[in-house]
DRENDRENNU-460429 format. One record per residue (C-alpha): x, y, z; residue number from 0. Coordinates in pm, 1 decimal. Each point is the difference from the previous one (the first is absolute). Layout:
BEGIN
     east    north       up num
        X        Y        Z NUM
...
***
This chain:
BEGIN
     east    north       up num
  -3475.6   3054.3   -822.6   0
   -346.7   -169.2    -69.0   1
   -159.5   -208.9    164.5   2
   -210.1   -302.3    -62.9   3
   -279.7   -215.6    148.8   4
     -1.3   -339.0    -87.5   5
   -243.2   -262.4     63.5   6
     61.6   -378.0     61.8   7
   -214.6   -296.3    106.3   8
     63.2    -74.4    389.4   9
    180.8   -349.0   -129.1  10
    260.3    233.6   -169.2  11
     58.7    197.3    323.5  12
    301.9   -209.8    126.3  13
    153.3     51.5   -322.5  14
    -30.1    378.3    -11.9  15
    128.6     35.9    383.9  16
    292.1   -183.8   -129.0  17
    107.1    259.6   -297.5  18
    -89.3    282.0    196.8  19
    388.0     56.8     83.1  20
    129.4    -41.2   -289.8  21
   -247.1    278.3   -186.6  22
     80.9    228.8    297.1  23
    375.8      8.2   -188.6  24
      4.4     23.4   -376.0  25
    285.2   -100.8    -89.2  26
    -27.9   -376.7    220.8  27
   -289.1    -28.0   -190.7  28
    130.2     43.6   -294.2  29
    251.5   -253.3     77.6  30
   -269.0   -233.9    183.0  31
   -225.9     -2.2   -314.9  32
    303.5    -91.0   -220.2  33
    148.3   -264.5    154.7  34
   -399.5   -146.8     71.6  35
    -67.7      3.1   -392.5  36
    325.8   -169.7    -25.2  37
    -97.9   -317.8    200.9  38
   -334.3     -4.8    -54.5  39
     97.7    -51.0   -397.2  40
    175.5   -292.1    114.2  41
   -307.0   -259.1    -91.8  42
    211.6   -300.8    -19.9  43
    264.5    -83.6    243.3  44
    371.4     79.1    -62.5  45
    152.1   -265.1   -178.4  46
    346.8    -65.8    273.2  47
    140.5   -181.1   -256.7  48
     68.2    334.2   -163.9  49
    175.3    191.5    261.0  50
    315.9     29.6     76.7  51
     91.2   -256.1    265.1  52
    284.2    167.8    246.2  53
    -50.4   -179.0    316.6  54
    205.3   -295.9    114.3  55
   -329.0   -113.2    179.5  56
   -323.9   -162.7   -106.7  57
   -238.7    135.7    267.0  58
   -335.0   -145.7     91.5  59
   -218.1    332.6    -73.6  60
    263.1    150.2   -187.9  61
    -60.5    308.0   -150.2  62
    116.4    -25.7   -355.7  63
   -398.3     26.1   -151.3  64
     11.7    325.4    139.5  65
    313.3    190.9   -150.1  66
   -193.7    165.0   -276.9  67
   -165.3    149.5    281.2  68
    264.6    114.2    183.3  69
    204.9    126.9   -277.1  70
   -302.6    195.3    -67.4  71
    -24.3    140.9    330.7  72
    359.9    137.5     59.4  73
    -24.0    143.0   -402.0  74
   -342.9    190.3     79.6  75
    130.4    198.3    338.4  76
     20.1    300.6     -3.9  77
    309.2     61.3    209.0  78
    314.9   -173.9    -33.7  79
     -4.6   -341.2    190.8  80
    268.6     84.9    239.1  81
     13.3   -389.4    151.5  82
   -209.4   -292.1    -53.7  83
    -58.5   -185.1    343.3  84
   -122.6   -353.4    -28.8  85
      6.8   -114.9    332.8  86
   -143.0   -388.5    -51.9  87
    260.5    -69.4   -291.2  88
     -8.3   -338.0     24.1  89
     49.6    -33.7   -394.7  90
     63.0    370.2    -52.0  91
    -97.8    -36.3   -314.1  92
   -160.8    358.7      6.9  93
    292.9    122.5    132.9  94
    254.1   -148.8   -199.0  95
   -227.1    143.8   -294.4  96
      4.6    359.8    132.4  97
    409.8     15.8     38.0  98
     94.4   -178.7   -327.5  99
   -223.2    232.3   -207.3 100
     95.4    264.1    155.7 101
   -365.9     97.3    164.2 102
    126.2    113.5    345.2 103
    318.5    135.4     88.4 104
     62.2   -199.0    217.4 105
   -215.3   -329.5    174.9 106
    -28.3   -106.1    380.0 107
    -60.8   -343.7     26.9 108
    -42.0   -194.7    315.6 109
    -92.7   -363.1    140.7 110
    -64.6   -140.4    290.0 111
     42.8   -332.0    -82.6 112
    356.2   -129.7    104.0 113
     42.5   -269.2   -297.5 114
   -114.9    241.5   -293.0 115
    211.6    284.3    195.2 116
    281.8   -187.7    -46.3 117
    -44.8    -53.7   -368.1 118
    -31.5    416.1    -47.0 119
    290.3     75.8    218.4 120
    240.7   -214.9   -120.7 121
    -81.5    175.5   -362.8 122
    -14.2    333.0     44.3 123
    186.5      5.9    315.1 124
    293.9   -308.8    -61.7 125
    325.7    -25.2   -104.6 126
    118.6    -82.2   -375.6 127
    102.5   -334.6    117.8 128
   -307.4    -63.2    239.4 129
   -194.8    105.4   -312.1 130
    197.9   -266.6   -269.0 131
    -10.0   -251.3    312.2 132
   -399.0    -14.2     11.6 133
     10.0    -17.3   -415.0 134
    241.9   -258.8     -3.9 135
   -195.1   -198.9    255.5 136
   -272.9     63.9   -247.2 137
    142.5   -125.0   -321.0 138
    152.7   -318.8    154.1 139
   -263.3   -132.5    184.0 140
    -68.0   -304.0    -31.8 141
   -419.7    -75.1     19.6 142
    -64.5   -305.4    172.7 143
   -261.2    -59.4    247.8 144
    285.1    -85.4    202.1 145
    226.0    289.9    -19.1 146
   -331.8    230.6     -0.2 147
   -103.1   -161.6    375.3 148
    342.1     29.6    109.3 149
     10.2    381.6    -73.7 150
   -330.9     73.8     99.9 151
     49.1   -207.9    387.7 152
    343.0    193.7     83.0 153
    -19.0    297.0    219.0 154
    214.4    244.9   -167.9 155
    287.1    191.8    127.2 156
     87.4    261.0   -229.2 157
   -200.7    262.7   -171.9 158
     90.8   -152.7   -344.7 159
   -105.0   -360.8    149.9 160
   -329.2    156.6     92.3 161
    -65.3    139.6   -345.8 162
    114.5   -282.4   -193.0 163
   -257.5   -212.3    221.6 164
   -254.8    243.1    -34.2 165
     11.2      4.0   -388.0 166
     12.4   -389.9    -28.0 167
   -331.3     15.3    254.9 168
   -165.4    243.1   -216.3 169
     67.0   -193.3   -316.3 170
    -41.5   -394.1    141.5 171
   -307.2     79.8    218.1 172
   -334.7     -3.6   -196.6 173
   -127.1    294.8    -60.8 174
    304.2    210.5     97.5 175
   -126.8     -7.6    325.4 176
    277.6     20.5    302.9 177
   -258.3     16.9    323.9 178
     54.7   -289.5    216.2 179
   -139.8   -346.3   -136.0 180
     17.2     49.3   -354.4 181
     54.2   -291.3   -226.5 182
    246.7    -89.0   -272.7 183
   -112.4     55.4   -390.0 184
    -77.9   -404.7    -61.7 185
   -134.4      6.1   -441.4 186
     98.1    318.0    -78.7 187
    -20.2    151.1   -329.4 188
    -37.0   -291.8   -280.4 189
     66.6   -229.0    322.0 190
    407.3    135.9      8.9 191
    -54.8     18.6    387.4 192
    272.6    175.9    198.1 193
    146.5     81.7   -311.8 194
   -286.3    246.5   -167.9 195
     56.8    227.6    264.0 196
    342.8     52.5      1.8 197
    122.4    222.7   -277.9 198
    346.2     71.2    110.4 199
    174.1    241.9   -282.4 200
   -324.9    200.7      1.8 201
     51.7     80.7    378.8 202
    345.3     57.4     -0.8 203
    -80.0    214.9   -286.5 204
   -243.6    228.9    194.2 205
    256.9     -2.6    303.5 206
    258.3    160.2   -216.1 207
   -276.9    267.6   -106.9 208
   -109.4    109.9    326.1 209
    344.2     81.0     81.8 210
     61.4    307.8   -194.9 211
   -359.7    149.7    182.9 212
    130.1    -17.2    316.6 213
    101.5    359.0    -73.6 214
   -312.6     48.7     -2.9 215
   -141.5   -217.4    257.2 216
    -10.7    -58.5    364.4 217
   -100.3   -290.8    200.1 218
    -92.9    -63.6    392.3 219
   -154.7   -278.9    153.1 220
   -219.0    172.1    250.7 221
   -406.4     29.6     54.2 222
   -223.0    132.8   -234.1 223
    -93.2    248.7    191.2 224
    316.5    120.1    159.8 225
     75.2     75.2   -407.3 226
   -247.5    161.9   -135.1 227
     18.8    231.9    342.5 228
    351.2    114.4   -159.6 229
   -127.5    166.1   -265.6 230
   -379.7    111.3     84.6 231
     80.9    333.7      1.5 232
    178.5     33.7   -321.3 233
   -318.1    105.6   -273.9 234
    214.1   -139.9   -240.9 235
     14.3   -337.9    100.1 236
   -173.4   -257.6   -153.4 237
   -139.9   -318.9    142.5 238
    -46.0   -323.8   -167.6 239
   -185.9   -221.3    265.1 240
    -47.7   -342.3    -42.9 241
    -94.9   -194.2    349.7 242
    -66.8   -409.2     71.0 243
   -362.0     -7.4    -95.4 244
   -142.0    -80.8    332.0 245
   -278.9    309.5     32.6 246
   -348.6   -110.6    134.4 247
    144.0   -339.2     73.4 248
    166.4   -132.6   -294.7 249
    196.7   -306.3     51.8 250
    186.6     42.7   -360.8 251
    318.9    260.3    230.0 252
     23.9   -282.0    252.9 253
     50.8   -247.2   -184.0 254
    256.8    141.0   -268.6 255
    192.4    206.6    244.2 256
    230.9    -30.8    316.5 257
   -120.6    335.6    122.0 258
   -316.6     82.1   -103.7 259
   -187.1    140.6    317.8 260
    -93.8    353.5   -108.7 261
   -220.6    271.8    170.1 262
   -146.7     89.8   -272.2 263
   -229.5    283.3    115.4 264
    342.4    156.0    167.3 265
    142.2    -17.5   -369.5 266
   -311.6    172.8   -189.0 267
     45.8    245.1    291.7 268
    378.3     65.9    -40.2 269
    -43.5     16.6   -353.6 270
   -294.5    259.1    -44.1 271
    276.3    216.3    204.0 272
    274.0    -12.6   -180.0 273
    101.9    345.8   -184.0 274
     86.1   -245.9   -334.9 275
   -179.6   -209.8   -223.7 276
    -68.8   -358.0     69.1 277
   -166.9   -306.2   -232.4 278
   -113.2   -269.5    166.0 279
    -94.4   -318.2   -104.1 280
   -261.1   -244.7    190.7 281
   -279.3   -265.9    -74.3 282
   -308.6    118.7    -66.1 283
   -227.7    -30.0    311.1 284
   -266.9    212.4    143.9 285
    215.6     52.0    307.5 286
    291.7    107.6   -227.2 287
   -242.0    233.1   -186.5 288
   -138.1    135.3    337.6 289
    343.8    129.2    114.0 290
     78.4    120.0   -359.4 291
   -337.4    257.6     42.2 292
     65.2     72.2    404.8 293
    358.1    144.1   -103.6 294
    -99.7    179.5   -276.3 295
    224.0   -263.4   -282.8 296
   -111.8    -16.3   -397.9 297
   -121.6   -356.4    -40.7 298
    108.9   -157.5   -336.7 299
    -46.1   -381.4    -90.7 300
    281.1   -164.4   -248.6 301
    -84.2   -286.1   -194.2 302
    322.9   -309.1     91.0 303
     -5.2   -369.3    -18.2 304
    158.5   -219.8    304.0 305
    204.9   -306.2    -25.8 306
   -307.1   -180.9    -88.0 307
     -3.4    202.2   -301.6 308
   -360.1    134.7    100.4 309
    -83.8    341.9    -85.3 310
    -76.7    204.1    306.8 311
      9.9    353.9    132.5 312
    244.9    162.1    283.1 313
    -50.8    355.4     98.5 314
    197.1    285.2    -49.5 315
    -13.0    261.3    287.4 316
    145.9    342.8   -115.0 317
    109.8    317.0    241.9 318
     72.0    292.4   -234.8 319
***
């Protein structure tokens, strides 16, 4: 063993404290630095229109710019990936990635939410004929402004109700956003209104190719917490976290979300804990960065562009 002094200026210092644990252990660091020069080569942002779309779902804040990554991150570990817990799934995209390429043996998913829940359950947990029911309902729709108010106002009372709702909400409701107050799309895309939205044989589609994961695959709607408490223990469980945005006061969670009130300095402390791996994703704000250093997570920034098509950067918090 040798051993080596090394000198930095004091604004490096906060930098250095936070790779001190990974050097301690060569082999995370080996891992750390690989999966680093992986993003960090991303200079342009991830072009979604090139990855392979699997949810049902388009997700305010989706994660589909980030896949690349994530791929990257599950290929580079060291150990097998034992099961990938994302416990905000909201999209799932990440997770729906990791089963149907075969990255994790098998993928926790969970939601709190009780519309999206619905939408997960029903597919990996429904019947064959609650299944063709929701793609039937799909395919036949009729989009009127009309029959899309009349959908959206009913209370459901089934679970297949609820997720049909839920879907036509996600789709009719600019944005994709399903929090309380949200408006209809009016233009649309080359001003098709309603109509742009709603791609029906492309979601029925992606219904009937979830269903053969659900092998693989298990859904609860429960906290965030109370899921990624199931498997903390397990050092070969990886988690893909992905929570509203509302850190140092953002309004951006609030406002796209139904629940979106997060203790965030309870989650950087659960997480630092865990015997896994974990990726996080967050805005990039000093207070963000602050908790990043105080428990000891990798800080890297990922080049994306929002719905604005404005290119911005998100940060990438890694646990090795």
């Amino acid at each position: 063993m040798t051993r080596s002094t090394v000198f930095v200026h004091q604004d490096c210092r906060l930098a250095l404290d936070q790779l001190r644990p990974h050097l301690i252990d060569g082999t995370k660091s080996l891992t750390l630095a690989s999966l680093i020069q992986g993003i960090e080569a991303q200079a342009k942002p991830v072009n979604v229109a090139q990855v392979r779309h699997l949810s049902p779902f388009r997700y305010p804040g989706g994660k589909t710019w980030l896949v690349p990554q994530i791929r990257n991150w599950l290929n580079v570990a060291k150990r097998p990936v034992d099961v990938f817990v994302e416990p905000f799934a909201g999209g799932a995209m990440a997770g729906l990635t990791a089963a149907s390429e075969g990255l994790a043996y098998s993928v926790a998913l969970s939601e709190i939410d009780a519309d999206v829940a619905a939408v997960w359950t029903l597919i990996f947990d429904g019947s064959e004929d609650e299944v063709a029911w929701l793609q039937g309902r799909i395919l036949h729709f009729d989009v009127t402004l009309e029959n899309v108010r009349s959908v959206i106002s009913k209370e459901p009372r089934t679970l297949r109700d609820r997720a049909f709702r839920t879907i036509i909400k996600n789709r009719m409701q600019r944005g994709g956003i399903m929090a309380a107050g949200a408006g209809l799309v009016k233009a649309g895309e080359a001003g098709r209104g309603l109509r742009s939205r709603w791609y029906p044989e492309t979601l029925a589609r992606r219904i009937e190719m979830l269903r053969p994961l659900r092998d693989r695959i298990s859904f609860q709607k429960c906290d965030a917490f109370q899921a990624i408490e199931q498997f903390s223990s397990n050092p070969r469980a990886f988690f893909f976290i992905d929570p509203p945005y509302t850190a140092a006061g953002k309004k951006a969670g609030s406002r796209l979300y139904e629940h979106s009130d997060i203790d965030h300095h309870k989650l950087f402390a659960v997480m630092a804990a865990i015997q896994g791996s974990a990726l996080l994703t967050y805005d990039d704000t000093p207070e963000v960065r602050k908790l990043a250093a105080h428990y000891d997570f990798q800080v890297v920034s990922v080049p994306m562009k929002n719905t604005h098509h404005t290119i911005m950067s998100e940060l990438v918090l890694l646990k090795s």
